[in-house]
C-alpha positions in Angstrom: 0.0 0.0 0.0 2.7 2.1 0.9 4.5 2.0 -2.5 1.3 2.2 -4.4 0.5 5.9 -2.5 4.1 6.7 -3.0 3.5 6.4 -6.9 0.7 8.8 -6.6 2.6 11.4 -4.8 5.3 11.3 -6.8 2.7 12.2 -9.8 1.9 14.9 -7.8 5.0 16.4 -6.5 5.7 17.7 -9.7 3.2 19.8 -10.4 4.6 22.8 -8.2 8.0 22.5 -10.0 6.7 22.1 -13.5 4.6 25.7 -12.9 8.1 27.5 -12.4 10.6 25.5 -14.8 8.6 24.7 -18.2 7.9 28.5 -18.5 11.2 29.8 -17.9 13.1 29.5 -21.9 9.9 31.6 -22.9 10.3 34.1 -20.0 11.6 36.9 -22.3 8.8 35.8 -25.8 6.2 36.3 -22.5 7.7 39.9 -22.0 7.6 41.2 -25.1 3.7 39.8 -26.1 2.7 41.1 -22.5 4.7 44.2 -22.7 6.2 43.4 -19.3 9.4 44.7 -17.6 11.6 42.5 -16.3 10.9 43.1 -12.8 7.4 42.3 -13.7 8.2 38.8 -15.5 10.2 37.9 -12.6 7.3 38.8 -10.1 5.6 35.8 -11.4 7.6 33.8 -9.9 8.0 35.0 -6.6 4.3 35.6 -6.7 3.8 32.5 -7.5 5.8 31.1 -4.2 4.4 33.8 -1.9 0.9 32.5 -2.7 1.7 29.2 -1.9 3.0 30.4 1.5 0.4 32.4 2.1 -2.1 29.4 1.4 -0.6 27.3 4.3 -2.1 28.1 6.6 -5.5 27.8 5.1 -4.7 24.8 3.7 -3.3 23.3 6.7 -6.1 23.0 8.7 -8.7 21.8 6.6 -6.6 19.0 5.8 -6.7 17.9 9.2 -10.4 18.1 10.1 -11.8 17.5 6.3 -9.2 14.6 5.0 -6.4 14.8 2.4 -7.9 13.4 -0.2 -11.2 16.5 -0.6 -8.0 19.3 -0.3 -6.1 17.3 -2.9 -9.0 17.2 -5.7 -9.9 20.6 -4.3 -6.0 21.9 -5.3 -6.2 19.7 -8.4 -9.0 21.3 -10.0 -8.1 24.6 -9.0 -4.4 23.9 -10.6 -6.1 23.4 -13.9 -8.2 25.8 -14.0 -5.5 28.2 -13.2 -3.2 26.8 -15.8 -5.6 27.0 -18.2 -6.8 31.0 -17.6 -2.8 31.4 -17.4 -2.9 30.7 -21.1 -5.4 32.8 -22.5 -4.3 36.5 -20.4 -3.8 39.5 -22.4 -2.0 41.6 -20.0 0.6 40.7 -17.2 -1.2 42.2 -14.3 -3.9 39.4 -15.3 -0.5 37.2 -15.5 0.2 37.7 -12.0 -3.2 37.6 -10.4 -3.7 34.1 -12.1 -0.2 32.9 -10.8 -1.2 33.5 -7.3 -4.2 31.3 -8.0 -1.8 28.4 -9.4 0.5 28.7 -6.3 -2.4 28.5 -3.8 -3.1 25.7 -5.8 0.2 24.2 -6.1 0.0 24.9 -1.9 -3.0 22.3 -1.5 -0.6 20.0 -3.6 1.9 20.4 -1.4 0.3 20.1 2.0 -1.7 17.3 1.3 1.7 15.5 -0.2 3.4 16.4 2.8 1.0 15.1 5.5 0.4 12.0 3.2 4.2 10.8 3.9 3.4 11.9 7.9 0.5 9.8 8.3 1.7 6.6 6.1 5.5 6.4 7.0 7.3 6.0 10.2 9.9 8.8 11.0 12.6 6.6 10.3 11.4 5.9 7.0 9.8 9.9 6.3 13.4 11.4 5.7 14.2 8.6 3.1 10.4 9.3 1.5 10.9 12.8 1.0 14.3 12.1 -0.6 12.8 10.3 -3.1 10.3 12.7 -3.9 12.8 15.5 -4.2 14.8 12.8 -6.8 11.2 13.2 -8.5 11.2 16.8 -8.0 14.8 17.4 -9.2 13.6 15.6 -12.5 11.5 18.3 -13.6 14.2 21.3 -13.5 15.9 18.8 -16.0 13.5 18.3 -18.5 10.6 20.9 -18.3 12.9 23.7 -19.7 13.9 21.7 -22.4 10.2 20.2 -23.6 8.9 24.2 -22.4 11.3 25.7 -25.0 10.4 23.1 -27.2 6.9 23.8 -26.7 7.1 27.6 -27.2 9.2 27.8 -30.2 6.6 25.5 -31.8 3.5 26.5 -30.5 4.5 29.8 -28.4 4.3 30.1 -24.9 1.1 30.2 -24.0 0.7 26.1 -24.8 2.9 25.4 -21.8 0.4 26.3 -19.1 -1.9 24.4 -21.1 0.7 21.5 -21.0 0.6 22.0 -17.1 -3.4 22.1 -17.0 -4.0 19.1 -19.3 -1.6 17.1 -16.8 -3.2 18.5 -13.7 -6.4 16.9 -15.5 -4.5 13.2 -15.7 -3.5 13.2 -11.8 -6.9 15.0 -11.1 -8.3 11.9 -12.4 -5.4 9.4 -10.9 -5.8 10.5 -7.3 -10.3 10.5 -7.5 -9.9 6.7 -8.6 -6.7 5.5 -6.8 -5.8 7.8 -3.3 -7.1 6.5 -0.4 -8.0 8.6 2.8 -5.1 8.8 5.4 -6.1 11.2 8.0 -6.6 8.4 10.9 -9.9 8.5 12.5 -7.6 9.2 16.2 -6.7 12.3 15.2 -9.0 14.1 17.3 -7.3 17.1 18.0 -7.6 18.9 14.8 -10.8 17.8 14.8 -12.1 19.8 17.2 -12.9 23.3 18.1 -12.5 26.1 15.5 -11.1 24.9 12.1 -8.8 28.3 12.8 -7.5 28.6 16.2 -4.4 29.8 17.6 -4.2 26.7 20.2 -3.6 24.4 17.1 -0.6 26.7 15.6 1.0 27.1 19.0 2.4 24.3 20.1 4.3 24.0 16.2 5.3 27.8 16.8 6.8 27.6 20.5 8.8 24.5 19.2 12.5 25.6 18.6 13.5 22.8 17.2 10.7 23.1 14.9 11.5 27.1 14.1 15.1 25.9 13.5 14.6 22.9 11.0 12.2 25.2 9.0 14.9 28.4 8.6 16.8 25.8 7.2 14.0 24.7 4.8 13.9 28.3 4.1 17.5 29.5 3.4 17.9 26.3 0.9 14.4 27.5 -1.1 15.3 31.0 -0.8 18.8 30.6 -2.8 17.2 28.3 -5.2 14.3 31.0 -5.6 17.0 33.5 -6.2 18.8 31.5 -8.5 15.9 30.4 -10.6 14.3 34.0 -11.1 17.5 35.5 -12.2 19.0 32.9 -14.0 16.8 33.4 -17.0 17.2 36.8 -17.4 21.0 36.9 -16.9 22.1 33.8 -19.0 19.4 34.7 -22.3 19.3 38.7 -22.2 22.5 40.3 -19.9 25.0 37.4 -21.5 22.9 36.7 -24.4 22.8 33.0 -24.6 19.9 31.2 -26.6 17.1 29.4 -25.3 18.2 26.3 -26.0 21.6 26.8 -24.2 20.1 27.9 -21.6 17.3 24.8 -21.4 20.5 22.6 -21.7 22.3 24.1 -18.7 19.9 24.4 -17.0 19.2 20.5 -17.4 22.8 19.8 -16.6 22.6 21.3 -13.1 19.0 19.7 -12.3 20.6 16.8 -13.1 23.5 16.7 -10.6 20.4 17.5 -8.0 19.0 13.9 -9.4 21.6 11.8 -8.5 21.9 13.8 -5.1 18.7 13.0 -4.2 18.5 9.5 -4.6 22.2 8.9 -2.9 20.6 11.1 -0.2 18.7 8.0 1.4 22.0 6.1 1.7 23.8 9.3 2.9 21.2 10.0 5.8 21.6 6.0 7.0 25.2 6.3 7.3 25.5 9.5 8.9 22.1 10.4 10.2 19.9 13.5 9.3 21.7 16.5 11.6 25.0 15.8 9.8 23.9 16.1 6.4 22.1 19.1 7.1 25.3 20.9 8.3 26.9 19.2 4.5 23.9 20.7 2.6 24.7 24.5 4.4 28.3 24.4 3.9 27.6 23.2 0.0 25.3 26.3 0.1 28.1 28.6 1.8 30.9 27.0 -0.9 28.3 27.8 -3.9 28.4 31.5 -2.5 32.0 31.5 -2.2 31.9 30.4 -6.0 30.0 32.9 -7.6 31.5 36.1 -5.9 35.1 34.2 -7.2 34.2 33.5 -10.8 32.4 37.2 -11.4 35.6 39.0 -9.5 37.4 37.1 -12.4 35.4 39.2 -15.4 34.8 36.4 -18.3 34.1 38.1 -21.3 33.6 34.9 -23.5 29.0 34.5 -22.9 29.4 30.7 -23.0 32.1 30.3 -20.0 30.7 33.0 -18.5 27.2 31.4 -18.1 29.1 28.2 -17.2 30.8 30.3 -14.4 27.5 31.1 -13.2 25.7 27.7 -12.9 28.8 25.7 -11.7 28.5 27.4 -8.4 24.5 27.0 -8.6 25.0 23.2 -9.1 26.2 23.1 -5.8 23.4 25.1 -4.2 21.3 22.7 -6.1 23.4 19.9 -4.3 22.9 21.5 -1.2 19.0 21.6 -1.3 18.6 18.3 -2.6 20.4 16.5 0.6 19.1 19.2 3.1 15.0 19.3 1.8 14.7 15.3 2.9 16.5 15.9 6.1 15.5 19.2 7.5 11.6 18.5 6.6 11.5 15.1 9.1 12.8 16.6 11.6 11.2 19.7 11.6 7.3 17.9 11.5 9.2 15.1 13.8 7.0 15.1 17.2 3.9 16.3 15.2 1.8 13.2 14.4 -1.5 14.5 15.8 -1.2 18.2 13.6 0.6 16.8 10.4 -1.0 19.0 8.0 -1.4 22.0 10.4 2.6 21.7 10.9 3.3 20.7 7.3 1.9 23.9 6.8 3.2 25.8 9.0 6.6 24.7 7.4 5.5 25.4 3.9 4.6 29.0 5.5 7.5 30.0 6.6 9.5 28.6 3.9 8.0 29.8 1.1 6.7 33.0 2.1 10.1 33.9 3.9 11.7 33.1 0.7 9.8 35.2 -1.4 9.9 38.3 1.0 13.9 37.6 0.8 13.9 37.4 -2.9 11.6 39.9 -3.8 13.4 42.7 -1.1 17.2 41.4 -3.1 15.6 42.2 -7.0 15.1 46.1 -5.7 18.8 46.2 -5.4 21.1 46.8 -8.6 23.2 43.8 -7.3 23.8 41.5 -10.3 22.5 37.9 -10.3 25.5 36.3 -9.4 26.3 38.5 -6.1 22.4 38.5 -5.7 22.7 34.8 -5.3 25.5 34.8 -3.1 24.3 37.5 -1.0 21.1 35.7 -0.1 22.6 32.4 0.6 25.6 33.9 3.0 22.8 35.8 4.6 21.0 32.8 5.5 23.4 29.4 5.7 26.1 31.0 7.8 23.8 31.9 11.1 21.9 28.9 11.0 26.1 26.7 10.5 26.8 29.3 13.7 24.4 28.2 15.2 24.8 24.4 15.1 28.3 24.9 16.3 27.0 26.5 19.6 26.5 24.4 22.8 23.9 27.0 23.6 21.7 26.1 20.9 21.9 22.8 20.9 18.6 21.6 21.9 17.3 23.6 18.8 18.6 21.0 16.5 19.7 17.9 17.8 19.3 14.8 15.9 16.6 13.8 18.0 14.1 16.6 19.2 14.9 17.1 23.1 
């Protein structure tokens, strides 16, 4: 049972991905037809992720008192609707407003995936899970540039949100025929009461360890949210690459997150889900290190310039992919009764801290690569500091104390 849920998640996972990544070769076709600024283009993005922050904490709830499987046709059929309107706007103010729809969307997505894993697996097993679905997840930066460029030079743009709503319609139809309910009938605490209450959040909130393991969620999504809204802009119009370069290297780098995230399981046995939490932050600090080196050095030539650029960001990538698996078990670790209202809680503070971050960097004039590196020194080297402290130690223990 446990395998044939974990094949439906994994068709689900990559839903919130494949709303960022297919899009983003077309991202300067989309400018011009919507006679958007670059700022603007960008916004759709981090718009995107803010709405899916935002929706949390609304999602959260209901997922514990009405079931997972209502919220996950619920966010299915809002994620094609969504993806569909996305395809037919005329002007990029209608752009946005329908990408905050798709990211609340893609939130219900997420939640529901999230406390899924909670309620089925043991926590043991959890870290492992997740790790596998960020292998799944990793697939998708990969390819969906690649078949989106594809896509938009033969059809334009627009057909890759209907792509992204005619696939929403497959799983819509996999998870009504084949997802079973896995809220457990015990569960009576978020079954009680107000569906919104401030008694549910607080004991998620006054847990440090819990605040802890979720900064960390958020400094690796906040350098990979940085990365991925300027990369497209930089590589295709500052250094003038094609779109089909850029689809490629952009591939290149998903794919060293691929094999990270399926060795991640084996990693985590061997040395247990602290250490490789302090591996991923120091791969983030190294990828920081890399990009203020490479743009001191002032490559003129636009290929080795763009590699010079996503070399360092395949470490990030690195970084996130063994620190998402990791960081999210322990973080919901001690929450069984509240899965989804902690899962969401998590998602919260990860993605809507990471689009404040990102979208208070792009009013700067910093280019992308010390954008990049700013945001992720900002963020991995506290949270390093603070795992190296005795004082802080009960904040992130293996185990929560």
């Amino acid at each position: 049972m446990q395998r044939y849920i974990l094949a439906l998640l994994m068709t689900m996972v990559v839903l919130s991905p494949m709303a960022i990544d297919i899009y983003l070769a077309s991202v300067v076709q989309m400018a011009g037809e919507l006679q958007a600024s670059n700022s603007q283009i960008q916004s759709t993005i981090s718009l995107f992720f803010l709405a899916m922050g935002l929706g949390q904490v609304v999602v959260g709830p209901l997922a514990d008192r009405y079931g997972r499987r209502p919220v996950a046709l619920l966010g299915l059929a809002l994620y094609l609707l969504s993806s569909f309107a996305a395809s037919m706007v005329a002007d990029i103010l209608m752009m946005q407003l329908v990408r905050m729809l798709q990211g609340f969307a893609a939130c219900a997505i997420s939640v529901i995936i999230f406390s899924i894993v909670r309620d089925t697996y043991s926590y043991e097993r959890s870290s492992k899970v997740y790790s596998y679905l960020n292998g799944v997840l990793s697939v998708i930066p990969a390819l969906a540039p690649i078949f989106g460029s594809a896509l938009a030079e033969s059809f334009g743009w627009r057909s890759t949100f209907v792509f992204m709503g005619s696939y929403a319609l497959l799983v819509l139809c996999l998870v009504a025929r084949f997802l079973p309910e896995t809220l457990m009938a015990s569960a009576e605490v978020a079954k009680s009461g107000r569906l919104y209450n401030w008694q549910q959040y607080r004991p998620v909130l006054c847990s440090r360890y819990f605040i802890f393991y979720a900064l960390c969620c958020m400094s690796a999504l906040a350098g990979i949210l940085s990365y991925v809204s300027y990369a497209p802009i930089w590589l295709m119009q500052h250094l003038g690459v094609s779109a089909t370069t850029f689809s490629v290297l952009f591939g290149l780098n998903a794919g060293a997150s691929i094999i990270c995230c399926f060795v991640a399981p084996l990693l985590i046995s061997r040395f247990g889900n602290r250490k490789m939490v302090v591996a991923a932050l120091c791969l983030m600090m190294f990828a920081a290190t890399l990009l203020i080196g490479f743009q001191l050095l002032v490559i003129s030539h636009k290929l080795l310039a763009a590699l010079a650029f996503m070399l360092p960001v395949m470490f990030l990538s690195m970084g996130l992919s063994l620190l998402l698996g990791p960081a999210t078990s322990m973080a919901l670790a001690g929450f069984a009764d509240r899965a989804g209202t902690a899962s969401a809680l998590l998602g919260f503070i990860q993605m809507v801290g990471a689009s404040v971050i990102i979208v208070l960097v792009q009013q700067s004039d910093l280019s992308a690569p010390i954008a990049v590196a700013v945001v992720l020194l900002s963020l991995a080297v506290p949270l390093l500091l603070m795992m190296s402290m005795k004082r802080f130690s009960s904040w992130n223990l293996e185990v929560p104390g």
